[in-house]
Each structure stands twice: as structure tokens, then as C-alpha cells.
C-alpha positions in Angstrom: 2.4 27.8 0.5 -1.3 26.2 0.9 -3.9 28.0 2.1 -5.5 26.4 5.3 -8.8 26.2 3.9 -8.0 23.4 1.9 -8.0 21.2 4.8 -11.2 22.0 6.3 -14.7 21.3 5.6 -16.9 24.2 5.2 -19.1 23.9 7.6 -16.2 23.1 10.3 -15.0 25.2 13.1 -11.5 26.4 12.8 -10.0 24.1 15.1 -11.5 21.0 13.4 -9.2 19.7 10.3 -11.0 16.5 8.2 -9.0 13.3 8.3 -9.0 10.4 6.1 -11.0 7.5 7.4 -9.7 3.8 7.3 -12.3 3.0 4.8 -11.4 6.0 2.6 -7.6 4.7 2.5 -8.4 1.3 2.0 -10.4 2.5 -1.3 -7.4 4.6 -2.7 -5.5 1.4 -2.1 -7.6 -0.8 -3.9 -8.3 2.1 -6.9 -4.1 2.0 -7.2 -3.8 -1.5 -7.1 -6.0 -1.8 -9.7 -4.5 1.0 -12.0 -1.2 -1.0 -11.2 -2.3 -3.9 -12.5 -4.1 -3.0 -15.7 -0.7 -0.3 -17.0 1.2 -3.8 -16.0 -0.9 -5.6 -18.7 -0.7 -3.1 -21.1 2.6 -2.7 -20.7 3.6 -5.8 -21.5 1.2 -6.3 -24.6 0.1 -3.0 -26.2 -2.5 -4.0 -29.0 -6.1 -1.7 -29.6 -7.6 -5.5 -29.0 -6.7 -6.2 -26.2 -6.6 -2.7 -24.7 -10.4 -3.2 -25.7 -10.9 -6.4 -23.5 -9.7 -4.7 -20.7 -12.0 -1.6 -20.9 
């Protein structure tokens, strides 16, 4: 279904496949927190004003 070479680098030998570092997750977790919390507020309070503050 995927092709292999979507896990590799470039420059990689075959055998080597790139894995996420710690660092690299702990940013995605941080970068969905924070889209979490700003559709929360929005959710709950949907005016072009305050969608401005937040931006």
C-alpha cells in the first residue's frame, strides 16, 4: 500500500529506517495541546473579536 521510501531518508542505506526522536514527539504533543486548547475557546465563544485576540 505505501511505498518503502517514505520511511527512509535519502541519503540512508536500505536497512536504516528514520525514527521519531523524544524531542520530536514531545513537540507534536505540545503543537496538539495547543490546537486543543485554542478550538476549545473558540468553541465555546465564536465572535471575529475574540477569534482576533487569540491570533
Amino acid at each position: 500500500m505505501y511505498s518503502e521510501q517514505l520511511y527512509t531518508y535519502k541519503n540512508s542505506s536500505d536497512d536504516e529506517r528514520r525514527r521519531a526522536t523524544w524531542l520530536e514527539l514531545f513537540y507534536d504533543l505540545v503543537f496538539v495541546a495547543a490546537i486543543a486548547q485554542l478550538s476549545g475557546n473558540l468553541n465555546t465563544n465564536v465572535k471575529c473579536q475574540r477569534m482576533q485576540s487569540m491570533v
